[in-house]
C-alpha positions as CSV (number, residue, x, y, z in Angstrom):
1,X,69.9,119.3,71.5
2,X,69.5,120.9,74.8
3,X,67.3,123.9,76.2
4,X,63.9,121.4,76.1
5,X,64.0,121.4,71.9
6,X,62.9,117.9,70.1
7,X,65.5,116.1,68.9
8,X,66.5,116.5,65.5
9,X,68.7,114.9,62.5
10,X,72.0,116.4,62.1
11,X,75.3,115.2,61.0
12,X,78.2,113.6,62.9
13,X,80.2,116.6,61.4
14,X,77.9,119.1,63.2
15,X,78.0,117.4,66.5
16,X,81.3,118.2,67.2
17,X,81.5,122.0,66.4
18,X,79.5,124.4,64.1
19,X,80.3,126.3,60.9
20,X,84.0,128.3,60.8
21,X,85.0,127.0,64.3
22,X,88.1,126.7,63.1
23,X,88.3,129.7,61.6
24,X,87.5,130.6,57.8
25,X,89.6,131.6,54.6
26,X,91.3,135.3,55.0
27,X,91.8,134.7,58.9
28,X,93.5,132.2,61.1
29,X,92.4,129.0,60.7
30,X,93.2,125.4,61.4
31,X,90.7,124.0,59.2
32,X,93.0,122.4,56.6
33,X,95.7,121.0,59.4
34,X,92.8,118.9,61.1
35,X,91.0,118.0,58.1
36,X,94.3,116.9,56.8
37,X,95.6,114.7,59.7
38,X,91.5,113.4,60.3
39,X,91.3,112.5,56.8
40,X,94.8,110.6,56.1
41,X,95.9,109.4,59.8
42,X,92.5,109.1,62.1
43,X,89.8,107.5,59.5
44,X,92.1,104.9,58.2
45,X,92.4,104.2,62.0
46,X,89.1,104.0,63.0
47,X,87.9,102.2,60.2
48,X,90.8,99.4,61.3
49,X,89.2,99.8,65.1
50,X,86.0,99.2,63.7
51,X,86.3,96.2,61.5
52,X,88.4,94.5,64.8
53,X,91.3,94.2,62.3
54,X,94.0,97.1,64.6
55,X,96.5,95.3,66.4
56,X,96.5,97.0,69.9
57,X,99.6,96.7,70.5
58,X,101.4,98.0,67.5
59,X,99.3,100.9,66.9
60,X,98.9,102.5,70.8
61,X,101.1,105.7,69.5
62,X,98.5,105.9,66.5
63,X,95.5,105.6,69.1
64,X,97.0,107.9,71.6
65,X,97.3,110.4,68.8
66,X,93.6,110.0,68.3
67,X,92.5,110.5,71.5
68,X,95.0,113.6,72.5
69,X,93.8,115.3,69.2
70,X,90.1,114.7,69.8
71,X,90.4,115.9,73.5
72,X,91.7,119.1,72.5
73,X,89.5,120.1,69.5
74,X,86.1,119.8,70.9
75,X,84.2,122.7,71.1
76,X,83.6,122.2,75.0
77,X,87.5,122.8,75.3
78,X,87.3,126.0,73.7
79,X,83.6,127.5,75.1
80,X,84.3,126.1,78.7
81,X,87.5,127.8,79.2
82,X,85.7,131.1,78.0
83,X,82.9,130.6,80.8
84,X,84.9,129.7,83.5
85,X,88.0,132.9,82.5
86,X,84.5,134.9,82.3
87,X,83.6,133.5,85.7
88,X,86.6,134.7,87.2
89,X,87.5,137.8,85.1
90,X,83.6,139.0,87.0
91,X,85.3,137.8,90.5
92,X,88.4,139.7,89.8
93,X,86.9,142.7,89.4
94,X,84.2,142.2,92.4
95,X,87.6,141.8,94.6
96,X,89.5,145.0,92.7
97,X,87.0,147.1,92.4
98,X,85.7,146.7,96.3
99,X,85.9,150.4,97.9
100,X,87.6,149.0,100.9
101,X,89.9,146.9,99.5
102,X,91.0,149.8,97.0
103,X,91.0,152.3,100.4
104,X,92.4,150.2,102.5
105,X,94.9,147.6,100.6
106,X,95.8,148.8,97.3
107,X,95.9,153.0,98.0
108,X,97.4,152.1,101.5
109,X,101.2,154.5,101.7
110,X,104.1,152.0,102.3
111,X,107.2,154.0,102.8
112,X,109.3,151.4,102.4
113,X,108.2,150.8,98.6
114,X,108.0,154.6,98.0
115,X,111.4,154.2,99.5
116,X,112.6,151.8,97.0
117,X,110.9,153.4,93.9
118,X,112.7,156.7,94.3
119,X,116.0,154.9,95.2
120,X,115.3,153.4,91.9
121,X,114.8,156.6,89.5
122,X,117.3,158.5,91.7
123,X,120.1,155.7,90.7
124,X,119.1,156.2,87.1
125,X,122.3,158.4,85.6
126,X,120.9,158.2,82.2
127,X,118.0,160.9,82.8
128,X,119.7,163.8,81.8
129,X,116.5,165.9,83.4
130,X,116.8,164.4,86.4
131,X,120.8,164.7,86.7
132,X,120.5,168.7,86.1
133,X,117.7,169.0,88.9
134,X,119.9,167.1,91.8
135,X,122.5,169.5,90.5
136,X,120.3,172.3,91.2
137,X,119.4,170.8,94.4
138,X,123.2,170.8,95.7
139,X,123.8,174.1,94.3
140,X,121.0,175.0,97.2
141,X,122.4,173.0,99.4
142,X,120.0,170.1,99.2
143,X,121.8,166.7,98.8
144,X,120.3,163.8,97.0
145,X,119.2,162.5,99.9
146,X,118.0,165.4,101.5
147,X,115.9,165.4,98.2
148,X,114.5,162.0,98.6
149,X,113.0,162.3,102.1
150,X,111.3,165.4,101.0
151,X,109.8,163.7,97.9
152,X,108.6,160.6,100.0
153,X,107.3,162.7,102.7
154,X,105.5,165.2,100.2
155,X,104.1,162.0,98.3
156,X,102.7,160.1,101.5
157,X,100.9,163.3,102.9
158,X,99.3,163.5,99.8
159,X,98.4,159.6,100.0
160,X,97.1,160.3,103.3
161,X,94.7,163.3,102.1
162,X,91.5,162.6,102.9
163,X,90.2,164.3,99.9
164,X,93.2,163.3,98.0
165,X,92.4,159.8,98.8
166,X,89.1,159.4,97.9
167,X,89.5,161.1,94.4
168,X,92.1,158.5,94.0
169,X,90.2,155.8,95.1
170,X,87.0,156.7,92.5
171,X,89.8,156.7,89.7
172,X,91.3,153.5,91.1
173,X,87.7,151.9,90.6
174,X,87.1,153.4,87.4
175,X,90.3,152.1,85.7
176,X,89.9,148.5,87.1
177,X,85.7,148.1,85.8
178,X,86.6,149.6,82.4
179,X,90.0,147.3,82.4
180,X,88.2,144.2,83.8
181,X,84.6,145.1,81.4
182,X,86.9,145.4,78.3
183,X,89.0,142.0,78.9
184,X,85.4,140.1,79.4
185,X,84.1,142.2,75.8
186,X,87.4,140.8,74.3
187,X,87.3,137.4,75.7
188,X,85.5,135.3,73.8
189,X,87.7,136.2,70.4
190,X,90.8,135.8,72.3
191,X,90.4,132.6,73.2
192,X,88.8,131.3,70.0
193,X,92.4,132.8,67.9
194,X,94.4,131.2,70.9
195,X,92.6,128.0,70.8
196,X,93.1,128.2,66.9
197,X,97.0,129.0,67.1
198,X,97.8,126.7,69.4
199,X,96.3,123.3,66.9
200,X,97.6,125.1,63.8
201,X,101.0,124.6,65.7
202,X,100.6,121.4,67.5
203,X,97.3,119.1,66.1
204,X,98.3,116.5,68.0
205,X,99.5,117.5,71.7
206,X,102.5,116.0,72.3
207,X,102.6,115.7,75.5
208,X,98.9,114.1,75.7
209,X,100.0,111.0,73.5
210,X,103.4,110.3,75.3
211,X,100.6,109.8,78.2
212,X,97.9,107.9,76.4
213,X,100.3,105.6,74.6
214,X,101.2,103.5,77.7
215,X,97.0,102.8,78.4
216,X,95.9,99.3,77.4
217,X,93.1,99.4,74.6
218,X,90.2,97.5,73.5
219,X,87.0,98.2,71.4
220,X,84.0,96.9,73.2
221,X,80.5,96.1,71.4
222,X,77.5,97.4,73.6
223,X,74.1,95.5,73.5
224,X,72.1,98.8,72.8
225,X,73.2,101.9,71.0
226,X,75.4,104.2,72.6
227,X,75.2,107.8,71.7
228,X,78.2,110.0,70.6
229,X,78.0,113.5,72.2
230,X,79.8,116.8,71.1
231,X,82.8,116.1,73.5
232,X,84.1,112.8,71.7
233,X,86.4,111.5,74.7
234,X,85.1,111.2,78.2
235,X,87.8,110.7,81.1
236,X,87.6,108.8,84.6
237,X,89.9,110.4,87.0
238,X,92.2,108.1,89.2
239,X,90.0,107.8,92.4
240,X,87.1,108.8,91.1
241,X,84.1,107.2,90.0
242,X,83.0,110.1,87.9
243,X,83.4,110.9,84.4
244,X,84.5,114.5,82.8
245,X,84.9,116.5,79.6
246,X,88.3,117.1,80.3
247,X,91.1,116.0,82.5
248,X,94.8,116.8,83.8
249,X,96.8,114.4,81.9
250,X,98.2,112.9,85.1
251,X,95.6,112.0,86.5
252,X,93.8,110.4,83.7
253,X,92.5,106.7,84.5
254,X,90.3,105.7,82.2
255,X,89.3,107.5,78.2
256,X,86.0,106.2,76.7
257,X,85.3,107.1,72.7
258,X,81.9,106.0,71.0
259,X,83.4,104.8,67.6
260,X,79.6,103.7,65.8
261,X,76.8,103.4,67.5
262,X,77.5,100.3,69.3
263,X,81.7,100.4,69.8
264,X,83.4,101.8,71.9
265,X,87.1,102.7,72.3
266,X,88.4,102.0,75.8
267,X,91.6,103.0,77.2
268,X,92.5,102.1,80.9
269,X,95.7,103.0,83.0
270,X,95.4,100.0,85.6
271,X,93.5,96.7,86.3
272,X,90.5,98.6,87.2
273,X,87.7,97.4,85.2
274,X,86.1,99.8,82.6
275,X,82.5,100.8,82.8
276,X,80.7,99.0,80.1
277,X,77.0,99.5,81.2
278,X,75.3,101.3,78.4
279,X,72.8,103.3,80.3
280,X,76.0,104.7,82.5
281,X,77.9,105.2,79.7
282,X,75.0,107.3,78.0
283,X,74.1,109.4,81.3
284,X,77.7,110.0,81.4
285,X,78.2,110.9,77.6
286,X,75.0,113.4,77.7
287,X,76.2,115.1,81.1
288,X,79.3,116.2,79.8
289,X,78.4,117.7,76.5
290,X,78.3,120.7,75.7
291,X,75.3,121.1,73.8
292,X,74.2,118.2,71.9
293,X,75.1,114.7,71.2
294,X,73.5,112.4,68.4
295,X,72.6,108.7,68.6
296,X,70.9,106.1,65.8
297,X,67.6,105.9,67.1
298,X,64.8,107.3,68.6
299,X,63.6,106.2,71.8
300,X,62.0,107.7,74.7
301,X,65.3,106.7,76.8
302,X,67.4,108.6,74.6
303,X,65.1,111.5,74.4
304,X,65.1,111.3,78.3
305,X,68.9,112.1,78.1
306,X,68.4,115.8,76.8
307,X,67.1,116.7,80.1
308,X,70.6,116.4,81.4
309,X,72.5,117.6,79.0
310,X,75.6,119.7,80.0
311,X,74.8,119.5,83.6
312,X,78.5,118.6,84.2
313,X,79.9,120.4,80.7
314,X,82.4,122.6,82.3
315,X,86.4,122.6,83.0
316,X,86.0,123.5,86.3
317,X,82.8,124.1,88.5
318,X,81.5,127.0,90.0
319,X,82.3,125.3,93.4
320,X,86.0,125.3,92.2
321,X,86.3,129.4,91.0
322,X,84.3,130.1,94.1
323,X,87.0,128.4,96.0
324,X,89.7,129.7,94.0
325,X,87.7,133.5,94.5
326,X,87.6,133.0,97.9
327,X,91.5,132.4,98.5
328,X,91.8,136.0,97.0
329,X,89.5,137.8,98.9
330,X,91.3,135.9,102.5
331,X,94.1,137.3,100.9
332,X,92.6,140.7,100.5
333,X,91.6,140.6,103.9
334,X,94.9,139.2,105.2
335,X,96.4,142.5,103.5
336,X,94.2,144.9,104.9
337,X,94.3,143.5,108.5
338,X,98.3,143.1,108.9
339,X,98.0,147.4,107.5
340,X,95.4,148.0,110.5
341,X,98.0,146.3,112.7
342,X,100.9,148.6,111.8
């Protein structure tokens, strides 16, 4: 395991994800519908893969199914979208919750969409409040649109207010922290009933194995052991010589499964040639889990791998939400320049 900790005996079972990941009895739970479709469809499978007695050929829906259920039930899947929606939940409410962008951007009077608000609630005949007080207003000689102008005028003088303003502006803040603060709170068990929802429904993506089905697989026997980490599938992306936890299902080149401690699973979308280089394959493997990965024996090679484990165990990288951050906050700038230039 990771954090500088010896390495220690644990289960295959435990590698993958911890105790009521997929929920326990009396809440939502996917438990039975994976151990289910593991037990009957997927062991059977690898067992075949293992003894070199699957056809290839006749059974890439079966191994497609394999890989787009393992790529979607890893516990990477499930605690790397929470850190990077945490990520940019905190950037969110750095932009929102900016005194100058509030001032300047979101509390900046346009009259033309106070205009079209009003135009809105005065065109709605089913208020019966509202129809008695325009009738009220004609009695006085004060026509519907008389009464308009005088409601956007009264509304953007008070938007202008100084004092008005900044009052505004200390509420704006406030609501966006405790809106922003509460969503992060919440996050975590939001995502673990979503990600629990969605395999109850759908175990086996769909849309993943009409993908993977058209790769060409092999099983490949490695000269040293090859360790099995808590992500099960790694992914090349086309034009990349990199390897990563997760990837769009377009661009998917190459999917690598440990199947024992010397097999591997190899599916590839071209000629290119897979990587079958052990020590790669393990550097790669160790990178991209989460937290842990196991392997059949002890050696000071293997124990070197902890070092690195999880450096590249994410679904996108801070480099990508800071880029993505960024974008909003040109935006935000964008805004508040073309409102100085008015």
């Amino acid at each position: 395991m990771k954090n500088g900790s010896s390495p220690k005996e644990i289960s295959t079972t435990d590698s993958i994800v911890g105790e009521h990941f997929y929920g326990k009895d009396g809440e939502l739970n996917a438990d039975d519908e994976i151990t289910e479709v593991e037990r009957d469809k997927f062991s059977p499978l690898i067992d075949k893969l293992r003894e070199g007695n699957c056809n290839f050929d006749k059974s890439k829906v079966e191994i497609a199914e394999l890989i787009a259920h393992l790529s979607v039930r890893t516990k990477l899947v499930r605690k790397g979208f929470e850190e990077m929606s945490e990520k940019m939940l905190e950037g969110f409410k750095e932009v929102l919750t900016d005194e100058d962008t509030v001032s300047n951007v979101l509390l900046k009077p346009d009259e033309s969409q106070i205009e079209s608000v009003f135009d809105e609630v005065l065109m709605d005949s089913n208020s019966p409040e509202l129809n008695k007080a325009l009738e009220l207003f004609q009695i006085l000689g004060v026509e519907k649109e008389n009464v308009k102008d005088l409601v956007i005028n009264l509304t953007l003088s008070n938007l202008n207010d100084e004092e008005s303003k900044e009052n505004t502006k200390d509420f704006v803040v406030e609501v966006f922290s405790e809106i922003f603060d509460k969503s992060i709170v919440s996050l975590p068990r939001s995502i673990k009933d979503g990600h629990i929802k969605s395999l109850s429904e759908n175990v086996i993506p769909k849309l993943r194995v009409e993908k993977y089905k058209h790769f060409d697989w092999n099983v490949f026997e490695m000269e040293s052991p090859i360790i099995l980490g808590d992500v099960a599938c790694i992914f090349r992306v086309i034009g990349e010589n990199t390897f990563k936890a997760s990837c769009e299902i377009e661009n998917t080149n190459q999917i690598y499964l440990p199947i024992s401690s010397n097999q591997i699973l190899v599916g590839t979308n071209n000629s290119e040639d897979p990587e079958l280089d052990v020590r790669v394959l393990n550097q790669a493997i160790a990178r991209i889990s989460f937290e842990q990965f196991i392997c059949c024996e002890e050696s000071q090679e293997k124990a070197s791998l902890m070092e690195i484990i999880g450096t590249d165990a994410y679904l996108a990288s801070d480099e990508e939400i800071e880029n993505e951050l960024n974008e909003i906050r040109n935006n935000v700038e964008k805004l508040y320049e073309s409102s100085n230039n008015e």
